[in-house]
PAROSE-452446 format. One record per residue (C-alpha): residue number from 1; residue in one letter; x, y, z negated. Coordinates in nm, 3 decimals. Layout:
<pts>
@pos: NUM&code: a&east: X&north: Y&up: Z
...
</pts>
This chain:
<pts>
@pos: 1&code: x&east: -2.293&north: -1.272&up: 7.715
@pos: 2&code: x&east: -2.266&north: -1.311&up: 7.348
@pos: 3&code: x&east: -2.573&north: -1.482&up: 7.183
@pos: 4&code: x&east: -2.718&north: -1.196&up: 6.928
@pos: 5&code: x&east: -2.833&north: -1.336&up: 6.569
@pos: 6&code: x&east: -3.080&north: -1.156&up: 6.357
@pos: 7&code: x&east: -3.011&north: -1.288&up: 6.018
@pos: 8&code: x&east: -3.309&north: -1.401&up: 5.801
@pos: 9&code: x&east: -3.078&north: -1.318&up: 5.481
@pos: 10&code: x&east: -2.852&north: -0.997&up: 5.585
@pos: 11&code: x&east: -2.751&north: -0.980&up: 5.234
@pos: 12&code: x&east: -2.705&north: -1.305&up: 5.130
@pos: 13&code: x&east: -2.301&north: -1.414&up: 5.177
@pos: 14&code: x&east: -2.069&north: -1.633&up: 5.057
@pos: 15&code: x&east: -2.203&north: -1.743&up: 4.685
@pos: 16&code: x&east: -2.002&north: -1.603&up: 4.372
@pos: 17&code: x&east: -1.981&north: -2.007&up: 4.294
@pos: 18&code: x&east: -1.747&north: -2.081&up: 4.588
@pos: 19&code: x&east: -1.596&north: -1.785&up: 4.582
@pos: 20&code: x&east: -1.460&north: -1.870&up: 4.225
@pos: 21&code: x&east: -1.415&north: -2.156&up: 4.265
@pos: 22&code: x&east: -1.200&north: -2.084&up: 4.588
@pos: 23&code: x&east: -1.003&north: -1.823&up: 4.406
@pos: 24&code: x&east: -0.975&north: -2.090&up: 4.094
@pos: 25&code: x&east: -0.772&north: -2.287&up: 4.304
@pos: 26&code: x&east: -0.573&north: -2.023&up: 4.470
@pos: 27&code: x&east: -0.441&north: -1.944&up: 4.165
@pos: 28&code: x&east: -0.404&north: -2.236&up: 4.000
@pos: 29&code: x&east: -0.671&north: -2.157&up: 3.724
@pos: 30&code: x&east: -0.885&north: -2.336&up: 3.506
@pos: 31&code: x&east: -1.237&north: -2.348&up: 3.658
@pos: 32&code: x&east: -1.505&north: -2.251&up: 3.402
@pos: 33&code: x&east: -1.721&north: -2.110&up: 3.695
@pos: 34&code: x&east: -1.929&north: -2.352&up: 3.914
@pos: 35&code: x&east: -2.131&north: -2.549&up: 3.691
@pos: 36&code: x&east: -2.048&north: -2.889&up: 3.689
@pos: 37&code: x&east: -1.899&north: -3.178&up: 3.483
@pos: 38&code: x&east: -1.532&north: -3.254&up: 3.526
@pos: 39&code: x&east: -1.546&north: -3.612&up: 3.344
@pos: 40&code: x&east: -1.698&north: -3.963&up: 3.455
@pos: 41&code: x&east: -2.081&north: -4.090&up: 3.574
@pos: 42&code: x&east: -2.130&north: -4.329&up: 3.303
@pos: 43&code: x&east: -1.932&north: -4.654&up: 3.446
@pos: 44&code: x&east: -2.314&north: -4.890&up: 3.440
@pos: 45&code: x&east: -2.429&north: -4.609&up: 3.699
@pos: 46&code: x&east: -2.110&north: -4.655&up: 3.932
@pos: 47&code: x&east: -2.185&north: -5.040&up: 3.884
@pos: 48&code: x&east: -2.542&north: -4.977&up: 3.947
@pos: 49&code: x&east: -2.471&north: -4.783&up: 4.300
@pos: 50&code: x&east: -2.199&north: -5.023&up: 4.388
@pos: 51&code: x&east: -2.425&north: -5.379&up: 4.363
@pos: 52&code: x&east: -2.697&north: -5.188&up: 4.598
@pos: 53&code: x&east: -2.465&north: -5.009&up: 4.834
@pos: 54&code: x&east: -2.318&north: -5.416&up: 4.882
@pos: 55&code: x&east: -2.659&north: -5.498&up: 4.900
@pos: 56&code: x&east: -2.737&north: -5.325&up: 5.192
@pos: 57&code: x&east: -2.988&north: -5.051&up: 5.055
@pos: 58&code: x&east: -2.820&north: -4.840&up: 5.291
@pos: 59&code: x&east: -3.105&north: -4.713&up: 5.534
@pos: 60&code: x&east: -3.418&north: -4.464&up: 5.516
@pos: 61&code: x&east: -3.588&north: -4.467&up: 5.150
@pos: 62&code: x&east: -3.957&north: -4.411&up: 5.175
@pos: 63&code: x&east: -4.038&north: -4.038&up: 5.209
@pos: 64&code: x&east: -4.163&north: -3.960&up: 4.905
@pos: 65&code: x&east: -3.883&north: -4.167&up: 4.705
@pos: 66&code: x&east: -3.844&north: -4.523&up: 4.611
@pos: 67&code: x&east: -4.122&north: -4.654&up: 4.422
@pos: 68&code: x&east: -3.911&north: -4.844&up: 4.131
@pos: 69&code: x&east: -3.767&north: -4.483&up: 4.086
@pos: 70&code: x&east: -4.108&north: -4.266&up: 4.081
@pos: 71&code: x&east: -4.254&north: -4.536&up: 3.878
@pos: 72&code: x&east: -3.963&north: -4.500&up: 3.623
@pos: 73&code: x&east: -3.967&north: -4.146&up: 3.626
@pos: 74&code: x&east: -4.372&north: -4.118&up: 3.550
@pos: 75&code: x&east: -4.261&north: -4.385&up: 3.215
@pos: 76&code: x&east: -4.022&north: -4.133&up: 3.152
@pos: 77&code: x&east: -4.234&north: -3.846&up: 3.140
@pos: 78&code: x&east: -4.478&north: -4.003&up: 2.989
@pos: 79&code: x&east: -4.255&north: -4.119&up: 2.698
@pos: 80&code: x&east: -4.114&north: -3.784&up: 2.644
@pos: 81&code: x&east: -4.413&north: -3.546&up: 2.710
@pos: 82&code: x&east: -4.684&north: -3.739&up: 2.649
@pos: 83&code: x&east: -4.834&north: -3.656&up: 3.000
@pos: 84&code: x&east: -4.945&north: -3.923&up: 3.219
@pos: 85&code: x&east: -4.826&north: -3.894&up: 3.591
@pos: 86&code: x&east: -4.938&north: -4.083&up: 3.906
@pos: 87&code: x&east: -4.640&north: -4.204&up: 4.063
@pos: 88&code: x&east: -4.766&north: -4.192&up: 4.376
@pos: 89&code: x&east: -4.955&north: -3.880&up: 4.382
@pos: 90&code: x&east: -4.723&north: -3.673&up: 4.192
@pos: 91&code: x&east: -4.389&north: -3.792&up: 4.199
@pos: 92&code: x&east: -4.131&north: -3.734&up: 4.484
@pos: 93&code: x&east: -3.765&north: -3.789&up: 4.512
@pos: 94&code: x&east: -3.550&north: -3.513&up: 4.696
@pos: 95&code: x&east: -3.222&north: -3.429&up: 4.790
@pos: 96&code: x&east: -3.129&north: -3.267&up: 4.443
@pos: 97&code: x&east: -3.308&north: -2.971&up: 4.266
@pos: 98&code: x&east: -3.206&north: -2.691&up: 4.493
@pos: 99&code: x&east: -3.436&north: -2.871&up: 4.779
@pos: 100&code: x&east: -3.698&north: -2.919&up: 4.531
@pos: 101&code: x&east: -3.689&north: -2.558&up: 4.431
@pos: 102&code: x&east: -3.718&north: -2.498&up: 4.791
@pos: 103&code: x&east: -3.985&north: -2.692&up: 4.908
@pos: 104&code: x&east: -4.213&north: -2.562&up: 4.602
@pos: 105&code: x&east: -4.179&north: -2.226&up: 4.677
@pos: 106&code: x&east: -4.207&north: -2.270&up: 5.098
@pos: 107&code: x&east: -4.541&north: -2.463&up: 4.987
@pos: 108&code: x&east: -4.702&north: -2.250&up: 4.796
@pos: 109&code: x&east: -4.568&north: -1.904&up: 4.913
@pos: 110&code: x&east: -4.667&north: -1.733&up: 5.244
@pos: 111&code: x&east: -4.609&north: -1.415&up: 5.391
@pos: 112&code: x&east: -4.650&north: -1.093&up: 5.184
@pos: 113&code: x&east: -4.710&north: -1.273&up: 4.890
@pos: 114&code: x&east: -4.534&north: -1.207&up: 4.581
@pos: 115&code: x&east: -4.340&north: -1.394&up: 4.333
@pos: 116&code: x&east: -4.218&north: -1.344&up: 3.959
@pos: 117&code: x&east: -3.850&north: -1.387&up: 3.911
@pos: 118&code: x&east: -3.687&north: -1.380&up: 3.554
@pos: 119&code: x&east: -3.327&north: -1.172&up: 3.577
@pos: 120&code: x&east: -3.085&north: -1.299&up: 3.530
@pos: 121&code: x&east: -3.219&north: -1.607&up: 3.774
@pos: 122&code: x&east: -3.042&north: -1.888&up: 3.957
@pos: 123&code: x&east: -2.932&north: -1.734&up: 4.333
@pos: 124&code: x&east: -3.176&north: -2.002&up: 4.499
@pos: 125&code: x&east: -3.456&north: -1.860&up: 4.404
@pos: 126&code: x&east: -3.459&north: -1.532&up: 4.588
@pos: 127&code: x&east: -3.323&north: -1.638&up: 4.895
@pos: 128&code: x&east: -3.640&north: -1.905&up: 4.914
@pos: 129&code: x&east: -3.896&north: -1.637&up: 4.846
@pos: 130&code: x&east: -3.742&north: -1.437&up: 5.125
@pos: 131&code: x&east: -3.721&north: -1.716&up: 5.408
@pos: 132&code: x&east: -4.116&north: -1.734&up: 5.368
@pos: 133&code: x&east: -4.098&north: -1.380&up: 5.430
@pos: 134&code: x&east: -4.268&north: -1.272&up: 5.076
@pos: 135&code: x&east: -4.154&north: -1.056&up: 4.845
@pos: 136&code: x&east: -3.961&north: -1.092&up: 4.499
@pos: 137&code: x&east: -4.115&north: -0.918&up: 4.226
@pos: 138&code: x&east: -3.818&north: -0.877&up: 3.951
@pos: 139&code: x&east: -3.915&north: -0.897&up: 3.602
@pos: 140&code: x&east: -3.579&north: -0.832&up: 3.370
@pos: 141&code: x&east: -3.554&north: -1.045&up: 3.028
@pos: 142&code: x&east: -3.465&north: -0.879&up: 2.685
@pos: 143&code: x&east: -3.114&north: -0.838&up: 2.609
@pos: 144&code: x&east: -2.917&north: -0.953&up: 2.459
@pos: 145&code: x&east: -3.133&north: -1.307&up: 2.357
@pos: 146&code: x&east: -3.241&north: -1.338&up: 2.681
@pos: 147&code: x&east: -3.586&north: -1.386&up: 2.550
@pos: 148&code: x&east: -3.904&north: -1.342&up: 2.813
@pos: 149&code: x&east: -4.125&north: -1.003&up: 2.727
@pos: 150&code: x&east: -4.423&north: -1.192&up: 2.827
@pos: 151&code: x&east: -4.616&north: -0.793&up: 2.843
@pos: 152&code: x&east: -4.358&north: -0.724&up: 3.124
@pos: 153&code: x&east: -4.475&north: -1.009&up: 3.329
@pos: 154&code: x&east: -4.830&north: -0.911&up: 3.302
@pos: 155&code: x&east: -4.760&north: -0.604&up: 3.400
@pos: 156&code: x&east: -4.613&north: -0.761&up: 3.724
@pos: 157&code: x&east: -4.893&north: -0.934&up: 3.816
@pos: 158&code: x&east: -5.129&north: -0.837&up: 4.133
@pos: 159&code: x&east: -5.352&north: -0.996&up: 4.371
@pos: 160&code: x&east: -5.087&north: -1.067&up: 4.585
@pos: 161&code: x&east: -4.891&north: -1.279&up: 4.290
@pos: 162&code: x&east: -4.903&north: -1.616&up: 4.440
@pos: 163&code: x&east: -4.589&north: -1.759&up: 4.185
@pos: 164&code: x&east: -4.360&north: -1.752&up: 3.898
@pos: 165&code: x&east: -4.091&north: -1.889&up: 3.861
@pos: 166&code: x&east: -3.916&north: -2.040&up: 3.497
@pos: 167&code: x&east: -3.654&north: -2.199&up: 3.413
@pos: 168&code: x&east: -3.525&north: -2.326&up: 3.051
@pos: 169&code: x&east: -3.275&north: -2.420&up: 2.935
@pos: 170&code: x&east: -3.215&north: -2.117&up: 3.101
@pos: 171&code: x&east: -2.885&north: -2.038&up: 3.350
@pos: 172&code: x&east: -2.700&north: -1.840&up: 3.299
@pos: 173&code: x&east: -2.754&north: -1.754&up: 2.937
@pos: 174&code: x&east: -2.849&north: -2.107&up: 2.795
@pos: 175&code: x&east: -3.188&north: -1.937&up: 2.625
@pos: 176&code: x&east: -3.447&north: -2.167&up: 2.567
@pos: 177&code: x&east: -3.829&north: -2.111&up: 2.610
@pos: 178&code: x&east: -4.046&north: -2.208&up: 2.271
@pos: 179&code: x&east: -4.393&north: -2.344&up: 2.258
@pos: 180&code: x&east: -4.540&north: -2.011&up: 2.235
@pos: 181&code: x&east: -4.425&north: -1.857&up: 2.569
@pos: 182&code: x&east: -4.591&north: -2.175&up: 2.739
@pos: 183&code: x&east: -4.910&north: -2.025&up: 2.543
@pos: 184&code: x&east: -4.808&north: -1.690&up: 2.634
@pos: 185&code: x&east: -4.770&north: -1.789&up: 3.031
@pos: 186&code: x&east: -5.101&north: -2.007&up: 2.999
@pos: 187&code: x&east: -5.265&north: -1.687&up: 2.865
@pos: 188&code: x&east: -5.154&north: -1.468&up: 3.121
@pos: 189&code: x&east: -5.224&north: -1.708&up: 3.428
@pos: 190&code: x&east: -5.591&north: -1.821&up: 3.282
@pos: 191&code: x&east: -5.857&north: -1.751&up: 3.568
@pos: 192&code: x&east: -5.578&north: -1.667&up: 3.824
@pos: 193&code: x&east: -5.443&north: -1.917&up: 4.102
@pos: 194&code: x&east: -5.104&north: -1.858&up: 4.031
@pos: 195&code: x&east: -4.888&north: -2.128&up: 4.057
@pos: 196&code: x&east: -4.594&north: -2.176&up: 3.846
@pos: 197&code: x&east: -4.258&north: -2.393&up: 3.977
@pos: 198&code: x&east: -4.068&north: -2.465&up: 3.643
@pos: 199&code: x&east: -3.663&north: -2.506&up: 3.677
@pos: 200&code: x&east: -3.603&north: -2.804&up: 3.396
@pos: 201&code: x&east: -3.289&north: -2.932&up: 3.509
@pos: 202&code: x&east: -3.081&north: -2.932&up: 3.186
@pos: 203&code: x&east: -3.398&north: -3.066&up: 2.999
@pos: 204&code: x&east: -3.175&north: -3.317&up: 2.812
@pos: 205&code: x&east: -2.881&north: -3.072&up: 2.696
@pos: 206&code: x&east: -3.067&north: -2.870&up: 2.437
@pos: 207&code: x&east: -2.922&north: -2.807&up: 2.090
@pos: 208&code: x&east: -2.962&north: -2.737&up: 1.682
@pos: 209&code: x&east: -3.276&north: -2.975&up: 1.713
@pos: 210&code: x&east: -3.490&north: -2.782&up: 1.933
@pos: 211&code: x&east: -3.749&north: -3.022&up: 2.137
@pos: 212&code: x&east: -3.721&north: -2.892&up: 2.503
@pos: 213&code: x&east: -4.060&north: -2.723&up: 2.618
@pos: 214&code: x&east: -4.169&north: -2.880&up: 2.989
@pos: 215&code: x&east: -4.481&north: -2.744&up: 3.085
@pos: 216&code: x&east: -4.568&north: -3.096&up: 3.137
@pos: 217&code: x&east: -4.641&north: -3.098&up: 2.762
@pos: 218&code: x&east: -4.861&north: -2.803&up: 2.756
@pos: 219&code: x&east: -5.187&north: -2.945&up: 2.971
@pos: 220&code: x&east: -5.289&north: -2.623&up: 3.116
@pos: 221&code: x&east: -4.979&north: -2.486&up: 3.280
@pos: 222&code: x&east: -4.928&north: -2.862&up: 3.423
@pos: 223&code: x&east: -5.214&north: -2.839&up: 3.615
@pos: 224&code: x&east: -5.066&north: -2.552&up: 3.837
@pos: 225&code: x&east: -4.716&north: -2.610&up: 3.827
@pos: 226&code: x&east: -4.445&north: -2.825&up: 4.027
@pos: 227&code: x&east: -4.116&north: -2.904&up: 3.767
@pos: 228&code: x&east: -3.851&north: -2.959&up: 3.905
@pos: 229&code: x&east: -3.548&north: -3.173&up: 3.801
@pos: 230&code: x&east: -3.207&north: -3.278&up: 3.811
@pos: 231&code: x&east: -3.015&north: -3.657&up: 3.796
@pos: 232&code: x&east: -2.668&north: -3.487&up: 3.889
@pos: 233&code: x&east: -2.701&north: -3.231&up: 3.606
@pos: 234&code: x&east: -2.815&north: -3.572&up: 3.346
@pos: 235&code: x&east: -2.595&north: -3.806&up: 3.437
@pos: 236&code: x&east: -2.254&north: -3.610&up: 3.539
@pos: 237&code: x&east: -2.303&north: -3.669&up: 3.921
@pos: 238&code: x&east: -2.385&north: -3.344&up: 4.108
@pos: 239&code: x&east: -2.227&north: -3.442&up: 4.406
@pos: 240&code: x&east: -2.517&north: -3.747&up: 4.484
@pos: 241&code: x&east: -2.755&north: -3.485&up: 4.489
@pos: 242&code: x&east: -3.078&north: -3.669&up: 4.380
@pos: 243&code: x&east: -3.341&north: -3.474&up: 4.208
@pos: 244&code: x&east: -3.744&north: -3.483&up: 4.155
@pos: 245&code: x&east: -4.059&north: -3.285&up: 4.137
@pos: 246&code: x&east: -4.357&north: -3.387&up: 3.949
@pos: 247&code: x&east: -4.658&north: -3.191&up: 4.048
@pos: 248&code: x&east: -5.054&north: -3.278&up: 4.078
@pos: 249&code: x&east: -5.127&north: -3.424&up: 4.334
@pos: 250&code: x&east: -5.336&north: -3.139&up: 4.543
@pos: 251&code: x&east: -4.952&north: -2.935&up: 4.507
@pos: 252&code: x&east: -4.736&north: -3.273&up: 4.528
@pos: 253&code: x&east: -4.921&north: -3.318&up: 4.908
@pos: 254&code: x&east: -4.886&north: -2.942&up: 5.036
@pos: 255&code: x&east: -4.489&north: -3.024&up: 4.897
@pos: 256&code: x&east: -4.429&north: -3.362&up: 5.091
@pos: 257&code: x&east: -4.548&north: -3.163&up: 5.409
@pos: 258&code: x&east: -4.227&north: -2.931&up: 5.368
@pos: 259&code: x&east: -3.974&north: -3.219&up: 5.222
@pos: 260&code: x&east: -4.097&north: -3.447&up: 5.486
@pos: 261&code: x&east: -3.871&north: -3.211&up: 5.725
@pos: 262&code: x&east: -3.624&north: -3.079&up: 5.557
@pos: 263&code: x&east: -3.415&north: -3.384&up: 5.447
@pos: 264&code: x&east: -3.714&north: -3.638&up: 5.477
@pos: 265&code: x&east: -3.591&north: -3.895&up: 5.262
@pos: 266&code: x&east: -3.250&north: -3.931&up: 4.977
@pos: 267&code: x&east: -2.990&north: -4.128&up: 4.908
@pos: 268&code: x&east: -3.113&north: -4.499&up: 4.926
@pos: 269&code: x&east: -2.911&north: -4.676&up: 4.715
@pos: 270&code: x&east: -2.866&north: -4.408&up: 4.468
@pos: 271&code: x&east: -3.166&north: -4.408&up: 4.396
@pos: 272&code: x&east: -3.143&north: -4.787&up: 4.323
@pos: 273&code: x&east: -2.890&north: -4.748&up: 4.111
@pos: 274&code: x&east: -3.093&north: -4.403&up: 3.897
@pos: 275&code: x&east: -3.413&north: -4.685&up: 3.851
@pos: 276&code: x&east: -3.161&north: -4.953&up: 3.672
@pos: 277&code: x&east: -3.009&north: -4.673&up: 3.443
@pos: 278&code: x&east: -3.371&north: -4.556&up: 3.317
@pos: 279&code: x&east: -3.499&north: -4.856&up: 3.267
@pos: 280&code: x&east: -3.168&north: -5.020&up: 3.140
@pos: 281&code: x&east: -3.045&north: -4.735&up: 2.940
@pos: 282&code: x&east: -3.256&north: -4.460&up: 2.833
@pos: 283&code: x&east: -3.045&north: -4.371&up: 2.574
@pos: 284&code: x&east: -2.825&north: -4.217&up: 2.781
@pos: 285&code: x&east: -3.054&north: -3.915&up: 2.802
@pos: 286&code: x&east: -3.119&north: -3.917&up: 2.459
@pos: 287&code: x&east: -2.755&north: -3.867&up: 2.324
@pos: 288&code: x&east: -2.700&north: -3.585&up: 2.613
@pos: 289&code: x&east: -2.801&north: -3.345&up: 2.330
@pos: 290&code: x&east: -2.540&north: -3.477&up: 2.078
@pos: 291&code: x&east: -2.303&north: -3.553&up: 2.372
@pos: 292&code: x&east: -2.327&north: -3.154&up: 2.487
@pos: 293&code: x&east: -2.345&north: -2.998&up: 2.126
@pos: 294&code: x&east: -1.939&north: -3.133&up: 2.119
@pos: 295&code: x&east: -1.891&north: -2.958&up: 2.373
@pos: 296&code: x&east: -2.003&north: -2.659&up: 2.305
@pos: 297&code: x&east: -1.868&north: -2.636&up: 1.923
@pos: 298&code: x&east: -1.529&north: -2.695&up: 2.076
@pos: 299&code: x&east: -1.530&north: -2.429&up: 2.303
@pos: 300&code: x&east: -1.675&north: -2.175&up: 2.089
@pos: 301&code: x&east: -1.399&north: -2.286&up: 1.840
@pos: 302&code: x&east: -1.105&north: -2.291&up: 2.097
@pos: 303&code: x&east: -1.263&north: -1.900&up: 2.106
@pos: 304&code: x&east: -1.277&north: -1.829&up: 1.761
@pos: 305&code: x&east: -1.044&north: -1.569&up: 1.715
@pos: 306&code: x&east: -1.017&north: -1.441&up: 2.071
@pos: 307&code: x&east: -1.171&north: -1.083&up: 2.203
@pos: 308&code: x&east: -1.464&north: -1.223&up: 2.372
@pos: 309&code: x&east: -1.839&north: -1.142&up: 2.192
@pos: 310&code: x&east: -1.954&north: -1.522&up: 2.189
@pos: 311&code: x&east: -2.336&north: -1.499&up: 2.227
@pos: 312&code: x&east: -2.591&north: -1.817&up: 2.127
@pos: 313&code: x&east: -2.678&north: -2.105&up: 2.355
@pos: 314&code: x&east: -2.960&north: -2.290&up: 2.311
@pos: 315&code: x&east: -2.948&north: -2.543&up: 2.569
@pos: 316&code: x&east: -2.774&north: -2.598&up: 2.919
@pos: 317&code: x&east: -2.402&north: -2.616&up: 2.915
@pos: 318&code: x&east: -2.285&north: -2.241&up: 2.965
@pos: 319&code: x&east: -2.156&north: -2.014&up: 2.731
@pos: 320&code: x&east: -2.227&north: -1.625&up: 2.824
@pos: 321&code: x&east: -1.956&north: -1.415&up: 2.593
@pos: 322&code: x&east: -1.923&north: -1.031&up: 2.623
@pos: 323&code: x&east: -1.607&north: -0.901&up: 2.683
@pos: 324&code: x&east: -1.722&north: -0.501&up: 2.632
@pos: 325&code: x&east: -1.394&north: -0.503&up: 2.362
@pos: 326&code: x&east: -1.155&north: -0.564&up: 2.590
@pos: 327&code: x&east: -1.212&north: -0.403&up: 2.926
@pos: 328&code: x&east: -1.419&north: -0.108&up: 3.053
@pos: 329&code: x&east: -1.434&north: -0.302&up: 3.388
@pos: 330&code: x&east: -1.733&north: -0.421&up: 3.612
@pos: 331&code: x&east: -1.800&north: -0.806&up: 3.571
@pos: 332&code: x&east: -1.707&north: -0.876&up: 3.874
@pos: 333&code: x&east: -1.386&north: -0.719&up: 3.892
@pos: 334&code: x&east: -1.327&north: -0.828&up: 3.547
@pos: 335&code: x&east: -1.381&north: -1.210&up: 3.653
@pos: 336&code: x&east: -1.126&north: -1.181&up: 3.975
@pos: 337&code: x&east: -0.832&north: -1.016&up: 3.720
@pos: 338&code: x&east: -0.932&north: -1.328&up: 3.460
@pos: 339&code: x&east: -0.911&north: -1.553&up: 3.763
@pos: 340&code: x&east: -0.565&north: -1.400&up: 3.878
@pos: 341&code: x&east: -0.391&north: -1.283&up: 3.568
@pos: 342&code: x&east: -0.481&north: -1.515&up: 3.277
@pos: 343&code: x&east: -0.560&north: -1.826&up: 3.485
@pos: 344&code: x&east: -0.932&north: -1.842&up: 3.420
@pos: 345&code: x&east: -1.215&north: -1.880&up: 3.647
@pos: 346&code: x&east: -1.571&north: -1.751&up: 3.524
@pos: 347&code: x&east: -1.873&north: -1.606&up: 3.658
@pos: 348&code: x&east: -2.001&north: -1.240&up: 3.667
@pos: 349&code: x&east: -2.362&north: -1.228&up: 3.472
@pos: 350&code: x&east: -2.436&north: -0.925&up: 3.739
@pos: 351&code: x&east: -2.457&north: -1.157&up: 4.044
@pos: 352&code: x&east: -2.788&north: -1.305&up: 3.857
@pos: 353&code: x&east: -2.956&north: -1.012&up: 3.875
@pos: 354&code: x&east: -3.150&north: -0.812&up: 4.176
@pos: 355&code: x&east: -3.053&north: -0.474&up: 4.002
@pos: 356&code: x&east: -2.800&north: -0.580&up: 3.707
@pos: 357&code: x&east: -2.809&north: -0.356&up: 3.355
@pos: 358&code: x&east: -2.563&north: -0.096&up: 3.380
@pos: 359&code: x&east: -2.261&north: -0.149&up: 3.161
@pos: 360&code: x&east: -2.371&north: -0.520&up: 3.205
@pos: 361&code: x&east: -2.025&north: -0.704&up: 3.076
@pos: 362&code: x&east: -2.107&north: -1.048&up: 3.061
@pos: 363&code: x&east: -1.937&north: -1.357&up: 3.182
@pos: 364&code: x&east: -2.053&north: -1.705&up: 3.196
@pos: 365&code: x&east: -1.836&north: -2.002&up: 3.147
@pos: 366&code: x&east: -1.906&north: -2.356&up: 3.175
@pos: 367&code: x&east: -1.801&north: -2.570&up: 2.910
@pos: 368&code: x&east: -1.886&north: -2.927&up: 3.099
@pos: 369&code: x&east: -1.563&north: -3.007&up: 3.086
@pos: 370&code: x&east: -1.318&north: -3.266&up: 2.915
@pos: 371&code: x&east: -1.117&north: -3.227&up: 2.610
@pos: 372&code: x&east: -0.796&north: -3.103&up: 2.790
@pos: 373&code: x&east: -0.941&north: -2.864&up: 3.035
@pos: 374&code: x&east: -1.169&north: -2.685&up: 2.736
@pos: 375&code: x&east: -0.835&north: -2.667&up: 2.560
@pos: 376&code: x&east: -0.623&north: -2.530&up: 2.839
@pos: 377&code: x&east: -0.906&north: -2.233&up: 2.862
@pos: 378&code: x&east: -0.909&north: -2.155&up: 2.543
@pos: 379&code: x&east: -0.553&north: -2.090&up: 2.485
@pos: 380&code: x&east: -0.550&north: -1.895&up: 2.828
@pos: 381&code: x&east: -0.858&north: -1.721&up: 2.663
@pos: 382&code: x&east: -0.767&north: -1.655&up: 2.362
@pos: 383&code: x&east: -0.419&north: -1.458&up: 2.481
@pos: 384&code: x&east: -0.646&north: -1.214&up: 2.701
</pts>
């Protein structure tokens, strides 16, 4: 007899990532769709791994993360936010952002509680409220800047709130949060026990001088929150999958409990090699913005001229454009004819949302991406 399943996620499938990406390479297309870098880890990082993989840093790290590392990353934080961390207490290493993401909301979420998303929101998020069998409480942002109505998210909030969710610079639209909507959050929160988890992953690509908000600058809101970030999205290396959480202590212990057994411990000698480059070469970080603001320029100038609505990005390296001029189509059929006809592979803006905007027509493209490949999308662009 044929074992019966009952799915915990009936509506979750196949990601729109893969699936673009999949039909990228069927067709031979340039892929502007899954979000990540198509050029080199900076060469002293591949030196760095190499010298500890040979010497045999090959086995278990330590739980919470190698200490060199967490002692690096509390210097780190404290150098750019001014907030002092115990690397013991509130630092752990994990096996890249999506398990931190995870593991914050499975320790701080039970059932029937509810939690604040921001649409359009990452896909992890939901699918992690709904494993601990609470519910996700959907709070849109303003079109088209993307910009939080703070009023809206009181609104939202009830005794059963137990989180909320943020993340900035923002995917997909590249928004940014300002000083003010920490105050605004802090506000709301004040003589609640909400917790917030705050998605800072692109913290270093953030343009036109901005100063990227972590709530780790803003006391209050540090005090309840776990932040959550991302080496593979810094250093070009998504596939190592390394990340970190910084959290108080009192959250940092009920979040070891649940990364304790889900992957336990990360990539040893990886995480060797992420201690040399921060305490060797912090610059690296601190040219990302420069680095990414290229980037960006050049695609929105190898669109100049084209049919797409280009709107702004603040920080993160996507560019959302709105292509309402040139077809009446959904976003998601639109993005499988760009993948098929013009050679093109982006993602539909709808797939971010629980209940998209109707007449939504946004697409988001990644412009992470070297010289030649931003130039062979533009001129595929630019003819649609």
């Amino acid at each position: 007899m044929t074992a019966v399943v009952r799915s915990k996620l009936p509506r979750v499938g196949t990601n729109i990532f893969t699936t673009m990406s999949q039909l990228a390479t069927e067709h031979g297309a340039v892929n502007l769709g899954q979000g990540f870098p198509d050029f080199p880890t900076p060469q002293a990082l591949q030196d760095a791994l190499a010298r500890h993989v040979a010497a045999g840093r090959n086995q278990y790290a330590p739980m919470t993360g190698v200490p060199r590392l967490r002692e690096q990353i509390a210097l780190k934080t404290h150098r750019l936010y001014g907030r002092a961390v115990d690397p013991d207490a509130s630092v752990t290493v994990t096996s890249g952002a999506t398990e931190a993401l995870f593991a914050a909301v499975a320790a701080s979420v039970d059932v029937d509680d509810e939690v604040i998303l921001l649409d359009p929101c990452y896909d992890v998020y939901e699918p992690a409220v709904a494993l601990q069998r609470a519910r996700a409480v959907h709070v849109p942002l303003t079109l088209p800047s993307f910009a939080v109505d703070w009023e809206r998210v009181k609104a939202a909030l009830t005794p059963r709130t137990r989180l909320i969710v943020i993340n900035s610079p923002h995917n997909p639209s590249g928004a940014v949060l300002e000083r003010t909507d920490l105050d605004c959050l802090a506000d709301i929160l004040r003589g609640t026990d909400v917790v917030v988890l705050s998605d800072e992953v692109y913290e270093h690509i953030i343009f036109d001088g901005r100063e990227h908000q972590s709530v780790l600058r803003h006391p209050e809101l540090a005090e309840r929150s776990f932040v959550v970030s991302s080496f593979g999205k810094t250093y070009h290396c998504t596939g190592w999958k390394v990340g970190y959480c910084i959290a108080p202590p009192a959250l940092s212990a009920e979040f070891r409990k649940i990364h304790q057994y889900l992957t336990f411990a990360t990539f040893t000698a990886a995480q060797h090699a992420f201690a040399d480059i921060l305490e060797s070469s912090p610059q690296h970080y601190l040219d990302l913005p420069a680095f990414y603001t290229a980037r960006r320029d050049r695609f929105r100038e190898l669109l100049r001229g084209s049919r797409f609505e280009l709107l702004p990005v603040g920080g993160a390296y996507f560019q959302v454009v709105d292509y309402g001029a040139i077809s009446d189509s959904d976003d998601v059929a639109f993005c499988e004819w760009l993948v098929r006809d013009k050679g093109v592979a982006g993602v539909p803006v709808s797939v971010f949302y629980a209940e998209p905007p109707p007449e939504l027509k946004l697409v988001r493209f990644c412009f992470a991406k070297t010289e030649a490949t931003l130039a062979a999308a533009g001129e595929r662009l630019r003819a649609v």
